[in-house]
C-alpha positions as CSV (number, residue, x, y, z in Angstrom):
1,X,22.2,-54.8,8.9
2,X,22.5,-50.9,8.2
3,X,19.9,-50.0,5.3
4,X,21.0,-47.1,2.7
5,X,19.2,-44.9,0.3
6,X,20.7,-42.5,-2.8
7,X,17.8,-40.2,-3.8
8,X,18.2,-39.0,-6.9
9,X,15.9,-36.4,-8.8
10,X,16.6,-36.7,-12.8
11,X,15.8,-34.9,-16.2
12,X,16.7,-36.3,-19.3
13,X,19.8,-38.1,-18.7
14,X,19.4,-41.5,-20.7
15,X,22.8,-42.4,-21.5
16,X,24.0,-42.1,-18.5
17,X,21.0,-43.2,-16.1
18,X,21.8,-46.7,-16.2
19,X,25.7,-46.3,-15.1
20,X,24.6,-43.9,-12.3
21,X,21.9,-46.6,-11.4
22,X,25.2,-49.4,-11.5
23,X,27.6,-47.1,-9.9
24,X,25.6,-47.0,-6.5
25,X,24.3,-49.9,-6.4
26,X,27.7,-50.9,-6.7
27,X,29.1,-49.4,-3.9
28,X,26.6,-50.6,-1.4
29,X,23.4,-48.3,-1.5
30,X,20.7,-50.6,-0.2
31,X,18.0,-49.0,-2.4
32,X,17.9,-46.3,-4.7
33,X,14.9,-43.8,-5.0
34,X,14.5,-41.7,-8.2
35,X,12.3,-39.3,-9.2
36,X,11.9,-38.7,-13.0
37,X,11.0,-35.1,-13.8
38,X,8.8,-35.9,-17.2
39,X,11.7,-36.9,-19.2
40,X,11.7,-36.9,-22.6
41,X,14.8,-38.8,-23.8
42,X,13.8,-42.5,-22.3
43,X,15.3,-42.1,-19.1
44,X,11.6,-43.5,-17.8
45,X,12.0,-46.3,-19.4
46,X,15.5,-47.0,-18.4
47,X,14.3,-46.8,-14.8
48,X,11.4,-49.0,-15.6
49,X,13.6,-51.6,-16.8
50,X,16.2,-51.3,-14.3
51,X,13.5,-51.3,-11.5
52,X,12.6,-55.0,-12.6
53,X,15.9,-56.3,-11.4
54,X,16.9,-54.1,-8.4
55,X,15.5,-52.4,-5.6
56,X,14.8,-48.8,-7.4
57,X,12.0,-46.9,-6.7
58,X,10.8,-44.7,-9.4
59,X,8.5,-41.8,-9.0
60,X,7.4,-38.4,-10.8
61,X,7.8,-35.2,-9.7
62,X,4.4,-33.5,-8.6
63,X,3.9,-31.4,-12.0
64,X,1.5,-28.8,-9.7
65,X,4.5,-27.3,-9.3
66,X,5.6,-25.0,-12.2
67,X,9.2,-24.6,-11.3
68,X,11.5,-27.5,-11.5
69,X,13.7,-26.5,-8.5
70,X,10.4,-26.6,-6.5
71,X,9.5,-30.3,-7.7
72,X,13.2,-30.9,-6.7
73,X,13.1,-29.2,-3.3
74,X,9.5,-31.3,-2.6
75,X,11.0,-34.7,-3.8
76,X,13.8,-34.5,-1.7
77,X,11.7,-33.5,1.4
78,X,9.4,-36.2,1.3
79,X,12.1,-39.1,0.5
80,X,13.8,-38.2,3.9
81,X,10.9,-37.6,5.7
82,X,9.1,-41.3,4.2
83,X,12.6,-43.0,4.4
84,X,12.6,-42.0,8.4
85,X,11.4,-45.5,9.5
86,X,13.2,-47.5,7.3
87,X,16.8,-46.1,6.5
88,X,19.8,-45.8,8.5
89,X,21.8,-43.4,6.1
90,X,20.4,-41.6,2.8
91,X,22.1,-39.2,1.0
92,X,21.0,-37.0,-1.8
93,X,22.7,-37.0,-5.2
94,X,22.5,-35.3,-9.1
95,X,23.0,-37.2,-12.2
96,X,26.5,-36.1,-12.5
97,X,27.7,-36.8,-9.1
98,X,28.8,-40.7,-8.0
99,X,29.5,-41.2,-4.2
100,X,33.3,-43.2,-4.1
101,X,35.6,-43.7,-1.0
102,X,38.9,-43.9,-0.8
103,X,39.1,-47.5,1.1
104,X,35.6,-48.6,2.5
105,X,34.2,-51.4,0.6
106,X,30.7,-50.2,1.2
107,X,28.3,-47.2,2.5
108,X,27.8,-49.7,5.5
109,X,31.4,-49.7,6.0
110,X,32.1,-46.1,5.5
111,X,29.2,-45.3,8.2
112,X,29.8,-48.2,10.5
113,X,31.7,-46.0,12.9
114,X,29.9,-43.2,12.3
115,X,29.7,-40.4,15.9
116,X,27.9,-38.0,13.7
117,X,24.2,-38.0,12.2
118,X,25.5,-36.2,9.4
119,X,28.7,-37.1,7.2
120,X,29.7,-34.3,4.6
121,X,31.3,-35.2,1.6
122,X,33.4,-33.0,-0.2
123,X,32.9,-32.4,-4.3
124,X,35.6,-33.3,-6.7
125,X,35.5,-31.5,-9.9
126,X,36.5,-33.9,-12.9
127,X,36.8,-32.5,-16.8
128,X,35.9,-33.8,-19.8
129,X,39.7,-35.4,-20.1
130,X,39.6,-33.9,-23.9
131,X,36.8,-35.7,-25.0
132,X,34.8,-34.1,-27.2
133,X,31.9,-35.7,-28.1
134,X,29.4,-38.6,-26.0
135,X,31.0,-41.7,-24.9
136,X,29.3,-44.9,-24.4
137,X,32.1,-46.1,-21.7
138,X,31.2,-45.3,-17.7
139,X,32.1,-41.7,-16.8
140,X,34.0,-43.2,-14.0
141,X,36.7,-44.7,-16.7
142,X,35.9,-41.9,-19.4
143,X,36.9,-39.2,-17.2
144,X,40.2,-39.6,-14.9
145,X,41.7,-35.6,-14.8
146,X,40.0,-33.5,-12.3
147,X,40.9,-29.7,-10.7
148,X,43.4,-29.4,-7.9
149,X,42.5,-30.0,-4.7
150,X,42.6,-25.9,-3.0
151,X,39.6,-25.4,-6.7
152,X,36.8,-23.3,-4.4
153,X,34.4,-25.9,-6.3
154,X,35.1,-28.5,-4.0
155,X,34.2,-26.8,-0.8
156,X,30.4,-28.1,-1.8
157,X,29.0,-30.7,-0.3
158,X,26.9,-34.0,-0.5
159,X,25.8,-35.4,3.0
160,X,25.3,-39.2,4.2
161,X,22.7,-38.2,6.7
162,X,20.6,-40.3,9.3
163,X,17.1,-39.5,8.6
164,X,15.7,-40.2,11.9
165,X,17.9,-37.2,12.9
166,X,17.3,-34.4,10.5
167,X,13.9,-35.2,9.6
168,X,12.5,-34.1,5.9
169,X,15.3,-31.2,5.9
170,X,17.5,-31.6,3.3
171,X,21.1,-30.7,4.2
172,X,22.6,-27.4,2.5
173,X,25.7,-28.7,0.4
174,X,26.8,-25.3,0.0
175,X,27.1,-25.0,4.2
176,X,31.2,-26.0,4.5
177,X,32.6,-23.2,2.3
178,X,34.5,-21.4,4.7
179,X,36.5,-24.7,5.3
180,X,38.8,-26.9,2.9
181,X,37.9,-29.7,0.7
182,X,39.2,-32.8,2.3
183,X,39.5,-36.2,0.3
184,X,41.1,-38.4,2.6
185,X,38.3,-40.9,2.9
186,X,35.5,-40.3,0.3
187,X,34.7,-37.9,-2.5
188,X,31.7,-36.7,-5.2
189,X,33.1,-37.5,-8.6
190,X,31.5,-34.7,-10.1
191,X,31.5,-35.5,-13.7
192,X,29.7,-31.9,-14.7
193,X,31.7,-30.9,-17.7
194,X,31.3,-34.5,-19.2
195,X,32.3,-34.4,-22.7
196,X,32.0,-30.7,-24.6
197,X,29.0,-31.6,-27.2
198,X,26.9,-32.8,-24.6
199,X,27.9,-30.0,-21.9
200,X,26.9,-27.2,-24.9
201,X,23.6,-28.8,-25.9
202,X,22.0,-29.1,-21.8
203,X,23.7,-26.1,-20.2
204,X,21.6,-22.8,-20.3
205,X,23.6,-20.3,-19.1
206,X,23.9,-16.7,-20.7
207,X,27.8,-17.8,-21.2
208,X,28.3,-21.6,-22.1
209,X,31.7,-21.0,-22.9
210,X,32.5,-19.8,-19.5
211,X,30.8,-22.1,-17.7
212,X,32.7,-24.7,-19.7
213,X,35.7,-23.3,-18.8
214,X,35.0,-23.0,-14.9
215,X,34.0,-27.2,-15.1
216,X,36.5,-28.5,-17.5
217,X,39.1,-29.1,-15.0
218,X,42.0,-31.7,-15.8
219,X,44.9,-30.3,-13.6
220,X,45.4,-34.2,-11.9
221,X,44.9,-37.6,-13.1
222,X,42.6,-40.2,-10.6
223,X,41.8,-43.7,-11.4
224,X,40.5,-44.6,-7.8
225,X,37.5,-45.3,-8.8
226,X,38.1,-47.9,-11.4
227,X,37.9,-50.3,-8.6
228,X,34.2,-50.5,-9.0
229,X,34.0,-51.0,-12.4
230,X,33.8,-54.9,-12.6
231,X,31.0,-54.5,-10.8
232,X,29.2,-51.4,-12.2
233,X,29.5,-52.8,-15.7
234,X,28.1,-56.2,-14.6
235,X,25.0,-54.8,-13.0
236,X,24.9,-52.2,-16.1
237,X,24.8,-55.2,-18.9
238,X,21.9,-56.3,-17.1
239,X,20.4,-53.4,-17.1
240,X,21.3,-52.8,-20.8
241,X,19.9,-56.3,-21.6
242,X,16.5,-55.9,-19.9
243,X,15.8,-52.7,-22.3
244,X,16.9,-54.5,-25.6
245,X,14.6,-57.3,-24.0
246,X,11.8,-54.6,-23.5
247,X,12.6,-53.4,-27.2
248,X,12.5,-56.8,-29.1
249,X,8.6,-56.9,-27.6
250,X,7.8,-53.8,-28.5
251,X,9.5,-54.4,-32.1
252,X,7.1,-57.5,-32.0
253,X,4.1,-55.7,-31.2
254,X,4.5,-52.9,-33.9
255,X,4.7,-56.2,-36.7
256,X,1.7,-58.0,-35.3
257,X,-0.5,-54.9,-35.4
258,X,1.2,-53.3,-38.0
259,X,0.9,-50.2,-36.0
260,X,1.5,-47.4,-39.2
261,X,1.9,-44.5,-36.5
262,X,5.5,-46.1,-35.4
263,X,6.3,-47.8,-39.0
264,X,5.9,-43.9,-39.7
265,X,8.4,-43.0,-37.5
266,X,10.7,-45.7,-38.6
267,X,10.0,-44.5,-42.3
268,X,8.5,-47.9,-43.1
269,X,5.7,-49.3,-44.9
270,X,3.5,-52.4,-43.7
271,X,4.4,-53.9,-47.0
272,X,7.8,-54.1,-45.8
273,X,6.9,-56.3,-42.9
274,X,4.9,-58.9,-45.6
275,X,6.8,-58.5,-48.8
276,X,9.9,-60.1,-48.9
277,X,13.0,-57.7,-50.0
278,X,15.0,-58.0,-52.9
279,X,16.9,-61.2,-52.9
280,X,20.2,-61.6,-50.8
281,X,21.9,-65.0,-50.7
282,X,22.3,-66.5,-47.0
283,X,25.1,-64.9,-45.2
284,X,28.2,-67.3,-45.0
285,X,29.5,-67.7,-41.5
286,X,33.3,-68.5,-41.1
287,X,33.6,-69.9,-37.1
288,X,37.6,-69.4,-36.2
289,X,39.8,-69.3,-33.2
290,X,42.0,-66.3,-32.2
291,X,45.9,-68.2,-32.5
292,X,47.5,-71.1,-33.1
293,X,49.9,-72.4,-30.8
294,X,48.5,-69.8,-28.4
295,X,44.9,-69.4,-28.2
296,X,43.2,-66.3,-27.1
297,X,41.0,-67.4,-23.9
298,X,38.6,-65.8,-21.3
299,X,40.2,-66.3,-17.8
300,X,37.3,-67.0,-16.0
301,X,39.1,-66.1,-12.2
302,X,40.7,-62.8,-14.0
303,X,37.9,-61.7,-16.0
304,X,40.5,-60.6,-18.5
305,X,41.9,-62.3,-21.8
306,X,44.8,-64.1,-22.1
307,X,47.1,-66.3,-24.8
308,X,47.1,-70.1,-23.4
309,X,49.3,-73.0,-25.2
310,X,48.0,-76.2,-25.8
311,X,49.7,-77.1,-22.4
312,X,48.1,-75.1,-19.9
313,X,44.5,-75.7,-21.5
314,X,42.7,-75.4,-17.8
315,X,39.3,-75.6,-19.2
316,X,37.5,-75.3,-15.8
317,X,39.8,-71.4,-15.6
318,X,39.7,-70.8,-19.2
319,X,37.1,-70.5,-21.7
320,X,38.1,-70.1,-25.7
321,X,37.1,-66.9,-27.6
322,X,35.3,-68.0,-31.1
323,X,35.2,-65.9,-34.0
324,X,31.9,-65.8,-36.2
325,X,32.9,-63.8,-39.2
326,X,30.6,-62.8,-42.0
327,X,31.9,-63.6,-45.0
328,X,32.1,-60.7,-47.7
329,X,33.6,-59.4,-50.6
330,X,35.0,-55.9,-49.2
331,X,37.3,-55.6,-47.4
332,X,35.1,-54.9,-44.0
333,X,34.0,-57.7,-42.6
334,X,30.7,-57.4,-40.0
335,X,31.5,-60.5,-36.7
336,X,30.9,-61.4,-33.4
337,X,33.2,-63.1,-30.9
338,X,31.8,-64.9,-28.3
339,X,33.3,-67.4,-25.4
340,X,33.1,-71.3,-26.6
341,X,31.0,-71.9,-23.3
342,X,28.2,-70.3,-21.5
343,X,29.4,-67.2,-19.4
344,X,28.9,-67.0,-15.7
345,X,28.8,-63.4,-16.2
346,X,26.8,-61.1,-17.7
347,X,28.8,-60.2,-20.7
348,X,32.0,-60.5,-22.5
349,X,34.8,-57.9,-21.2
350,X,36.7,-57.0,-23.9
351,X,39.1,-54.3,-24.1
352,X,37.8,-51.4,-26.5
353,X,34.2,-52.6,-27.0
354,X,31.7,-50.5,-25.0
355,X,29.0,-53.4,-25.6
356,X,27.8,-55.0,-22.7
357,X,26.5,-58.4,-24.4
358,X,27.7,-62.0,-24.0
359,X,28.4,-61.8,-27.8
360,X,30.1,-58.6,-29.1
361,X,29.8,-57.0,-32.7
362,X,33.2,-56.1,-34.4
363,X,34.6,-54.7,-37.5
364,X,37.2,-56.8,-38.9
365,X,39.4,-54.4,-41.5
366,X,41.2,-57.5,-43.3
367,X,43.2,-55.0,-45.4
368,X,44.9,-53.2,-42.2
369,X,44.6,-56.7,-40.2
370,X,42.7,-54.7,-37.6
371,X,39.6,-55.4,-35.3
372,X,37.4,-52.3,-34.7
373,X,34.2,-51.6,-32.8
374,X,31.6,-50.8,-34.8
375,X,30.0,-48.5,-32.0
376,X,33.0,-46.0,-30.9
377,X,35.1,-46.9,-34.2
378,X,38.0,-47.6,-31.7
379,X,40.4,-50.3,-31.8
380,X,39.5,-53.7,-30.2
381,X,43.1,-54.9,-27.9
382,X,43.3,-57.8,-29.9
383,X,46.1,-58.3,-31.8
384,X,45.6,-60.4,-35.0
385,X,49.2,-60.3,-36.1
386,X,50.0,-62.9,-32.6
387,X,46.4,-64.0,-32.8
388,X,45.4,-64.5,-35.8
389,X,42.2,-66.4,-37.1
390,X,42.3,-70.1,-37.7
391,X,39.0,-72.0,-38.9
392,X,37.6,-74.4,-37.3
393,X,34.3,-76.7,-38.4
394,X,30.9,-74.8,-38.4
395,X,29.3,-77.8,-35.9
396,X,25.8,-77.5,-35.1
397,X,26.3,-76.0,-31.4
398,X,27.8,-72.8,-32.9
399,X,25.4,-72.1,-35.0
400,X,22.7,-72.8,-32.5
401,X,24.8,-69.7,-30.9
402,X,24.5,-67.6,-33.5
403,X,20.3,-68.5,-34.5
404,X,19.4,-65.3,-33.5
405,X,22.1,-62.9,-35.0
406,X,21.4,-65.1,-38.5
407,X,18.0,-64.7,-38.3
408,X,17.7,-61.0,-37.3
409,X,20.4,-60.4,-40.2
410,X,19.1,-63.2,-42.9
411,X,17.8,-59.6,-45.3
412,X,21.1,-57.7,-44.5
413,X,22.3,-55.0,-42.0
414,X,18.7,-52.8,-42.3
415,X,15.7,-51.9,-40.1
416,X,13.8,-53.1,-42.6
417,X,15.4,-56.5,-42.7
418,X,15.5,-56.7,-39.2
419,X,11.9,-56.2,-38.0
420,X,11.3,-59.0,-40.0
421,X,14.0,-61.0,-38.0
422,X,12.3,-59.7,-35.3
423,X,8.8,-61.2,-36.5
424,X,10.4,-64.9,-37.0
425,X,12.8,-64.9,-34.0
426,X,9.9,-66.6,-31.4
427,X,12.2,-65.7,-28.2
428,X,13.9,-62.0,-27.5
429,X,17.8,-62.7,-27.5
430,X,19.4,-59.1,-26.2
431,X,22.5,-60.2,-27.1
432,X,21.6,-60.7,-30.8
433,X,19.6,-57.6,-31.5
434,X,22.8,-55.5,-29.4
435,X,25.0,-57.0,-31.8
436,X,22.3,-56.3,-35.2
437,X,21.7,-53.2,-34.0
438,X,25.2,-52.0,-33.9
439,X,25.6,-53.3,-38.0
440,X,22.7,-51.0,-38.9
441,X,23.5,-47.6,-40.8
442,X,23.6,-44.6,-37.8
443,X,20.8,-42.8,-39.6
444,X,18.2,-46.2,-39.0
445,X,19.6,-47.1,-35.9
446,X,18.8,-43.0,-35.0
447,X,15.2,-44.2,-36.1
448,X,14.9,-46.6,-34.0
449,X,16.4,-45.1,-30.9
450,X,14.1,-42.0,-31.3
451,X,11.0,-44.2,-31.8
452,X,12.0,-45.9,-29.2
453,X,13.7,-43.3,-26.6
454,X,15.7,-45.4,-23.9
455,X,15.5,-49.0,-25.7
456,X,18.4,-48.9,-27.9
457,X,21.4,-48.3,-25.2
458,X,24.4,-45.6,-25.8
459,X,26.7,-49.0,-26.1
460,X,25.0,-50.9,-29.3
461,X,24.5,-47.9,-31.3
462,X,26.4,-47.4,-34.5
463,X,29.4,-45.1,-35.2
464,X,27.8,-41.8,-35.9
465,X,29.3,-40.7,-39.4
466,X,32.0,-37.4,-39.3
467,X,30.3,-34.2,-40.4
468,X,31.6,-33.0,-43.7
């Protein structure tokens, strides 16, 4: 069988790593060799993690060089000239670019038939689709409105190349510009306008608004790509999983040595791990279906939700949705939905939540009758009005669900509250601490993440409060 490689040569790029990482492994690259260039943001430890579950080779960049378009031009020589004996195709990609075609299934598909050693393909320049600041969804459904085919932009170049046949020479992508884009069979999503904040804060131009101008293209709407989305997001919740693993051990480590230099950096005290915190009564936990004669279920053959009557209950295809509310006085409730019965997949897909987690934190505004995500603020496609809740009992197996959500929350929605959750769970459960996380107040959870660069994912973290 044909054997593939994306080489990839990054610099701080953390919230986006892990969907780049999905994205091709998704459509078919059989390994996927990245060099990190010192990053400071956790993008090594997103590799690291992501390198325990799939073939991803992660290197650094040879720091004797003092310019980083040298430690680029040296990383990308040696992966074709070391990947000579054991690929069949490798093709070198930025952050911002994701390899798609138009109808192959795979990069051993689209190269099966291949006459040529070397297979150009062409860029395609999408904007930021008026999005204005981070988003923790995929670029690929994020951004759908690109330029217009005839934009001099897509006359560049990224090459599937057989590295037996061009040796360590890395292929000029700027060598097809006397002749026309052509998108026929595959395409570069170039996603390098992105949203504006984060275009603004990494480019470095003399004229950012220019150069914002010249990528935010969104003449044409594509949604192509969305095709390897069920995929990308599955490998992706792994991927977020396995750092939120990697963080509830470190969390674990900081309490048992009581390390001061990162309870510092959180703005704790080691008298907040030991002394209990001003009392808070036992959060009550309300367990609820979503409808009444119509229940809101998980097709497990769609992947998608759908309203079942008590006469089509197919509980082999279907698997019930169960609310876990917190009880409160406000009119803001913190919950969690989760499906009745273990998931086959990796996480719950629901509409509107960016979490990739087998149990997903909400917002239920009881006032408005609206389900929110506490992450992106946005509304959750779940209608209460034709589903609304209806209690059921609180057995024993939902609350063995729920243990570690309870306990990482038994002190309230704080860091405080939950490193001490984190010292009596005895197990790491991603799930929970996604979902505990994403109750914190933004400016703890902004602790965290920064004391922790790349173990608190894009996708659990709080709503970031509006500027005044």
């Amino acid at each position: 069988m044909s054997k593939s490689a994306a080489i990839l040569f990054v610099h701080n790029e953390v919230d986006t790593i892990g969907w780049w990482l999905a994205h091709h492994a998704t459509v078919g690259f059989s390994t996927l060799i990245v060099c990190d260039d010192h990053s400071t943001d956790g993008t090594g430890a997103v590799l690291s993690n992501a390198a325990s579950l799939y073939d991803i080779r992660v290197q650094s960049s040879d720091v004797t060089l003092t310019t980083r378009l040298d430690r680029q031009k040296r990383f990308h020589e040696q992966a074709l000239k070391q990947g000579q004996d054991e690929f069949d195709w490798m093709m070198i990609l930025a952050a911002d670019e994701y390899l798609h075609f138009e109808t192959a299934r795979s990069v051993a598909e689209f190269t099966a038939n291949a006459t040529e050693a070397v297979l150009p393909v062409n860029w395609c320049l999408f904007g930021s689709s008026g999005r204005q600041v981070p988003s923790a969804f995929s670029p690929v459904e994020t951004y759908t409105r690109h330029g217009l085919l005839n934009l001099p932009d897509h006359r560049v170049v990224r090459h599937l190349v057989q590295p037996r046949q061009i040796g360590g020479n890395p292929p000029d992508p700027f060598a097809a510009l006397e002749r026309d884009a052509n998108w026929t069979e595959s395409r570069i999503l170039h996603f390098a306008a992105s949203d504006r904040e984060s275009f603004l804060r990494r480019n470095s131009s003399a004229s950012p608004e220019k150069a914002w101008q010249n990528f935010d293209r969104n003449d044409a709407e594509y949604t192509g790509a969305s095709r390897w989305l069920p995929e990308s997001r599955r490998i992706a919740s792994s991927i977020v999983q396995a750092s939120l693993t990697d963080l509830y051990w470190r969390l674990k480590g900081t309490i048992t040595h009581k390390d001061k230099a990162i309870l510092e950096e959180l703005e704790l005290s080691p008298s907040q791990l030991t002394v209990p915190l001003p009392h808070r009564s036992t959060p009550r936990f309300r367990f609820c279906t979503l409808g009444q004669t119509q229940r809101l279920m998980l097709d497990t053959q769609t992947g998608s939700l759908a309203s079942v009557g008590a006469g089509d209950m197919n509980f082999g295809r279907y698997n019930a949705l169960i609310l876990a509310l917190e009880v409160s006085e406000t009119s803001a409730w913190n919950a969690c939905i989760f499906a009745e019965n273990p998931l086959s997949g990796r996480y719950l897909p629901l509409s509107g939540s960016p979490a990739l987690l087998p149990m997903v934190p909400l917002r239920i505004m009881t006032a408005d009758n609206l389900i929110l995500s506490p992450v992106n603020g946005e509304k959750i496609h779940i209608a209460l009005a034709d589903h609304p809740p209806t209690s059921i009992e609180a057995t024993t197996a939902l609350y063995s669900r729920m243990t570690g959500f309870m306990v990482l929350t038994a002190e309230g929605h704080n860091l405080a509250g939950l490193l001490r959750g984190i010292d009596r769970l005895p197990a790491p459960d991603a799930s929970a601490l996604g979902c505990a996380i994403a109750m914190l107040p933004f400016e703890e959870a902004a602790r965290l993440s920064l004391t922790f660069p790349g173990l608190v994912p894009q996708n659990v973290m709080p709503l970031r409060p509006l500027q005044p």
